[in-house]
C-alpha positions in Angstrom: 136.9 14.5 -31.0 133.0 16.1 -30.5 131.4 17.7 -33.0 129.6 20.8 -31.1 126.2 21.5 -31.9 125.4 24.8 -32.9 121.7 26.6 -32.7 121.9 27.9 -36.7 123.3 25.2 -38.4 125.9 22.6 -37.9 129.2 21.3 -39.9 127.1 19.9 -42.9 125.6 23.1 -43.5 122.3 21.6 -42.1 119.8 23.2 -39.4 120.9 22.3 -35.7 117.9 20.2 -34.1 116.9 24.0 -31.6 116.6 25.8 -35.2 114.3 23.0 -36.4 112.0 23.1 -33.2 111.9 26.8 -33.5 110.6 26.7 -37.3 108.3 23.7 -36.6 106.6 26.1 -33.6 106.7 29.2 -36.0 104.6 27.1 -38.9 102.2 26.1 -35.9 101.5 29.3 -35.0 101.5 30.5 -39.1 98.4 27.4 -39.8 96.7 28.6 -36.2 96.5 32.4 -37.5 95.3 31.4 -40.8 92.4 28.8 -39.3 91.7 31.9 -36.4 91.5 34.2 -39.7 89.8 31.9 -42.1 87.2 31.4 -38.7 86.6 35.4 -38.3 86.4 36.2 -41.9 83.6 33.0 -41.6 81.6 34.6 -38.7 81.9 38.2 -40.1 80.0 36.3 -43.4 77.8 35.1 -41.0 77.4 38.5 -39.7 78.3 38.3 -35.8 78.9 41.1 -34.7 76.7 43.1 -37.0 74.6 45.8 -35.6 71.9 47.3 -38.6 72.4 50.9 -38.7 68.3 51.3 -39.3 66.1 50.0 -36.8 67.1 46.7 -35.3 64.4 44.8 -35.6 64.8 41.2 -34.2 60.8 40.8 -34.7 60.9 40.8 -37.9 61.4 37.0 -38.2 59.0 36.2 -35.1 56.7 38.4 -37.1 56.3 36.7 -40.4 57.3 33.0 -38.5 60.3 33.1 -40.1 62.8 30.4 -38.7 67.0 31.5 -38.7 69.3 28.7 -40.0 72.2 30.8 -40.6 74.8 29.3 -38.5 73.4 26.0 -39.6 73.9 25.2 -42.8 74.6 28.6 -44.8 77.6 27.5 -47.0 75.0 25.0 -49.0 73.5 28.3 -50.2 76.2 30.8 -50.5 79.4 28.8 -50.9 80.4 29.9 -55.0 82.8 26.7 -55.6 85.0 27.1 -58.6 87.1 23.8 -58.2 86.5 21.7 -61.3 86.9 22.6 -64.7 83.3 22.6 -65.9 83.7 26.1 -63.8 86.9 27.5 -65.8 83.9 29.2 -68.2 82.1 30.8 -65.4 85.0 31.8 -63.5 86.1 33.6 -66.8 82.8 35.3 -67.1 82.8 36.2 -63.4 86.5 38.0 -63.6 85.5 40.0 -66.7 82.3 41.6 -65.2 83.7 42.1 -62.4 86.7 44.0 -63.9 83.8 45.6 -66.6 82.1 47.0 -63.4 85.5 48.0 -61.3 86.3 50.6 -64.5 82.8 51.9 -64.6 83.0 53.2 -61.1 86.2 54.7 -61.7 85.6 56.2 -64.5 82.2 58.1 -62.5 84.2 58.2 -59.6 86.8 60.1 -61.7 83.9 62.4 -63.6 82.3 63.5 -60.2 82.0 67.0 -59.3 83.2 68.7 -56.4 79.9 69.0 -55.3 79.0 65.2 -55.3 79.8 62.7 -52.3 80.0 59.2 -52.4 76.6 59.0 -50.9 75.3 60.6 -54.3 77.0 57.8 -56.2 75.5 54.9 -54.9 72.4 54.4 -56.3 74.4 54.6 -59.8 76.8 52.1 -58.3 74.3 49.1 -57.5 72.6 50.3 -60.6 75.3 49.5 -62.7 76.3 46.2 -61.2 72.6 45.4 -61.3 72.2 45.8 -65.1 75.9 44.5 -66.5 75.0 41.8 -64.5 71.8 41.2 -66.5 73.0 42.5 -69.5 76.0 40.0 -69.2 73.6 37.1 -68.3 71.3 38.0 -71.7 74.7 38.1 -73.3 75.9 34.3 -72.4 71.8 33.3 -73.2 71.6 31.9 -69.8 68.3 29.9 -69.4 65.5 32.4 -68.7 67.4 35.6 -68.5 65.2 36.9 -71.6 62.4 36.6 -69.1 63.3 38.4 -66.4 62.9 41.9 -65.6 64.9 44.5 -63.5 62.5 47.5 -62.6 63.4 50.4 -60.6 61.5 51.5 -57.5 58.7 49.4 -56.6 56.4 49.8 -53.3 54.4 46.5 -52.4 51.1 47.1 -49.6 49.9 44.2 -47.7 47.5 43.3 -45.4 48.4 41.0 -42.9 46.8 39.4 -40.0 48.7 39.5 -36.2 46.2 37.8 -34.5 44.4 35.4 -36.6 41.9 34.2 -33.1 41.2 38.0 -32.4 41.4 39.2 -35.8 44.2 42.4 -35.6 44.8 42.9 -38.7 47.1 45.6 -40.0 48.5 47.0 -43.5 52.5 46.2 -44.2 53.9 49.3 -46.4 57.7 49.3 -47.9 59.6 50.5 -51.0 62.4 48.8 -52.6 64.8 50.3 -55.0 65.3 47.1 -57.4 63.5 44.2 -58.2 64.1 41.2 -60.2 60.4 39.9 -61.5 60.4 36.7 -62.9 56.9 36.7 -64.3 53.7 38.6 -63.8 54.1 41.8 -61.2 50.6 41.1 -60.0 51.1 37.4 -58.8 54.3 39.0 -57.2 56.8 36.8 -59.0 59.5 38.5 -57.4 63.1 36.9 -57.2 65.1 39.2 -55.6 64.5 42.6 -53.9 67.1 45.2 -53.9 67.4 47.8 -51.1 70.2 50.4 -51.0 71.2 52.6 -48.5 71.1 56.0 -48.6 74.4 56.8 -47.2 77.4 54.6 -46.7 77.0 52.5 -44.0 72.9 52.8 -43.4 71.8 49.8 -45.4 68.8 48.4 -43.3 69.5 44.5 -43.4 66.0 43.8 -41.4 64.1 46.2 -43.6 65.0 44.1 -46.7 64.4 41.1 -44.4 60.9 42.3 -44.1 60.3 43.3 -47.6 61.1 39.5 -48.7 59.1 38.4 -46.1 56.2 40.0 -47.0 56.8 38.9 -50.4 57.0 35.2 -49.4 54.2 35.1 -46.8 51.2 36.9 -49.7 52.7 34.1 -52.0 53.3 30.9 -50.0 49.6 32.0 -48.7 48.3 31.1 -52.1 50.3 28.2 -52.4 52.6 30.0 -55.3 56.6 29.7 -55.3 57.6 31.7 -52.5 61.6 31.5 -52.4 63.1 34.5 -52.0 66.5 36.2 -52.5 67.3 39.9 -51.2 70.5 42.3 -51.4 70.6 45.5 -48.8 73.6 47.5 -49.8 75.7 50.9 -50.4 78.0 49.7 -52.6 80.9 48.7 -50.1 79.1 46.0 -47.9 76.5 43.9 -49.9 74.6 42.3 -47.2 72.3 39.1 -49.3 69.6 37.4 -47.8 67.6 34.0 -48.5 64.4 32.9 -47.6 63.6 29.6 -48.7 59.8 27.8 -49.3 60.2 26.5 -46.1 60.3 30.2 -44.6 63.7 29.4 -43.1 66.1 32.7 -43.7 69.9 32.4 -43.7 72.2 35.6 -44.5 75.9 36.3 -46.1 77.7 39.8 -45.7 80.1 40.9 -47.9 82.6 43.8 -48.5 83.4 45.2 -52.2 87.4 45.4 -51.3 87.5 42.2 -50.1 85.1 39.8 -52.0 84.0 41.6 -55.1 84.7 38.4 -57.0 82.1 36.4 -54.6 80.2 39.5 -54.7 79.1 39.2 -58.6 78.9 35.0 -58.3 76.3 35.6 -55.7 74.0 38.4 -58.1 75.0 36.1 -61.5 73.7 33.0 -59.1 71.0 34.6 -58.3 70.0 35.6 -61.4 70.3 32.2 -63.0 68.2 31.3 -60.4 65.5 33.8 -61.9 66.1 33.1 -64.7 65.0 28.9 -64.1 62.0 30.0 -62.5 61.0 32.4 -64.8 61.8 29.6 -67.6 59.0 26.8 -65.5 56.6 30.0 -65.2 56.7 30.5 -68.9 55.9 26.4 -69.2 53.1 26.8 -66.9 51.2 29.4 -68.3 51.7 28.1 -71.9 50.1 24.7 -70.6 47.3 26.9 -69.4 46.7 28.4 -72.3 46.6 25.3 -74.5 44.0 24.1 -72.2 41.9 26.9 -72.7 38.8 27.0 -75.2 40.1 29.6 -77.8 43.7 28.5 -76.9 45.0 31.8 -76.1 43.0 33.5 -73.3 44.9 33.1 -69.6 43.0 34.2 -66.4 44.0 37.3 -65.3 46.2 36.8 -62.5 45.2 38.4 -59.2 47.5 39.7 -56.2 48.0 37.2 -53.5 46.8 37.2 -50.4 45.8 40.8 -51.1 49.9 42.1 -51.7 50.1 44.7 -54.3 52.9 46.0 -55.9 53.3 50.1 -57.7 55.6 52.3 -59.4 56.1 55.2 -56.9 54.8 57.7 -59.9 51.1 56.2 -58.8 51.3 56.9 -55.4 52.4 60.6 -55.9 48.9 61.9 -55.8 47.1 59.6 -54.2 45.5 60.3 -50.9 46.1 56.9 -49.0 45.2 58.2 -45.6 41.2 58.7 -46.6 39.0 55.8 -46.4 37.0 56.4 -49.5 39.7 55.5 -51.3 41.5 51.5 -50.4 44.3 50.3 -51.9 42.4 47.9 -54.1 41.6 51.1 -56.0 44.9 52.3 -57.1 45.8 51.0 -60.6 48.1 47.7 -60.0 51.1 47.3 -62.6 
């Protein structure tokens, strides 16, 4: 007597050998989608296939000799690894901030007027992710974060030189909505610029790109600390960007929906990070200051390489387009 072989399942109750082949070809395909999804979701972070809504300007790097290692090794700056349990802390701190700034949008989201758009709402979006972010950081007494500083506005003027053999040289304007100073604002301690969009979907990545870079080159000119983070962003897609002290840039895009937890480890890394250098600034100048003959008296610290930095209320009435009147003259915060 034969026992026939059926596709389901056979006389045990077991799955025939054709229904086994059929699931083992089905999990194939389930670990291939997930790879192909875990490999798009990688390059979007990478940002292929990103076209800046402002003006695309592939010179920017070129222009400050600014070398892209962004498909090279980006996940040794942006991974956020939560995998042991000295993490458990942070990951805890993470989740609540993040939830902290999920009901404060809601709740203004929920208070706006007919007469408000979205577009209205995000500069008190970013705003309020920018300062829980710091007041959560002051709150756990991370190292430094009593020394750094979030300012509104700023507007930084440089000169620069194109062509040092002929001598071009030409003056480098741009405004920023946030910065993150982690010492004096005339030696252009900067640690992260913050650029927002003024409607959703127009944050300029390479604007922000050039803002840091002018940043770094005035700095790294002087031989100072130049590394750089910046953040260009309309509260849905936060698009962060690194330059290090080697002037090599790398960049990460993210989307609110889909990565608001990596979006506030990234700004609480970065601030930590401010909050170090800020910490070995604060060593410095002390040492300096020891040194000196009365003990207390620090030189006056002067702009590098001639980059200036100014509320926007001092550049209301001021004529910048006469030449009686430089830059040199405004008054420099």
């Amino acid at each position: 007597m034969t026992i026939a072989m059926t596709n389901s399942k056979n006389s045990c109750g077991l799955p025939g050998p054709q229904s086994l082949c059929a699931l083992i070809r089905h999990r194939k395909k389930s670990k291939l989608s997930e790879r192909q999804a875990e490999e798009a979701e990688r390059l979007r972070k990478l940002g292929y296939g990103h076209k800046d809504p402002g003006p695309d300007d592939h010179n920017v790097p070129y222009f400050y000799r600014l070398v892209d290692i962004t498909g090279i090794q980006p996940e040794k700056i942006w991974k956020v690894r939560m995998r042991d349990w000295r993490s458990f802390g942070r990951r805890y701190m993470y989740e609540r901030l993040m939830g902290n700034i999920t009901r404060k949008w809601t709740s203004l989201e929920s208070n706006m007027k007919d007469t408000i758009t979205f577009d209205n709402l995000i500069p008190a979006r970013v705003t309020i992710l920018l300062q829980n972010a710091v007041n959560e950081a002051r709150a756990r007494k991370l190292r430094g974060s009593d020394l750094i500083n979030l300012t509104s506005k700023r507007i930084f003027k440089m000169p620069f030189t194109s062509n040092e053999l002929l001598g071009d040289s030409l003056e480098v304007e741009g405004k920023v909505h946030n910065v993150v100073f982690s010492g004096p604002s005339k030696e252009l301690d900067v640690a992260l610029v913050v650029l927002r969009g003024r409607r959703r979907g127009k944050a300029s990545f390479w604007t922000c790109l050039r803002m840091m870079a002018m940043i770094h080159h005035a700095r790294k000119k002087e031989g100072m600390e130049c590394e750089i983070y910046g953040i260009a962003t309309d509260s849905i897609k936060w698009q962060f960007a690194h330059i290090d002290g080697g002037s090599r840039y790398s960049c990460w895009f993210l989307e609110w929906e889909k990565h608001r937890f990596e979006i506030v480890a990234q700004v609480m890394k970065i601030l930590r990070y401010a909050g170090a250098r800020a910490t070995a600034g604060a060593a410095v100048r002390a040492a300096i200051a020891a040194r000196s003959p009365d003990g207390t008296r620090i030189r006056e610290p002067s702009p590098p390489a001639g980059c200036r930095v100014y509320r926007e209320d001092e550049l209301i009435y001021s004529d910048l387009g006469s030449s009686d009147r430089s830059c040199s003259e405004l008054r420099c915060i």
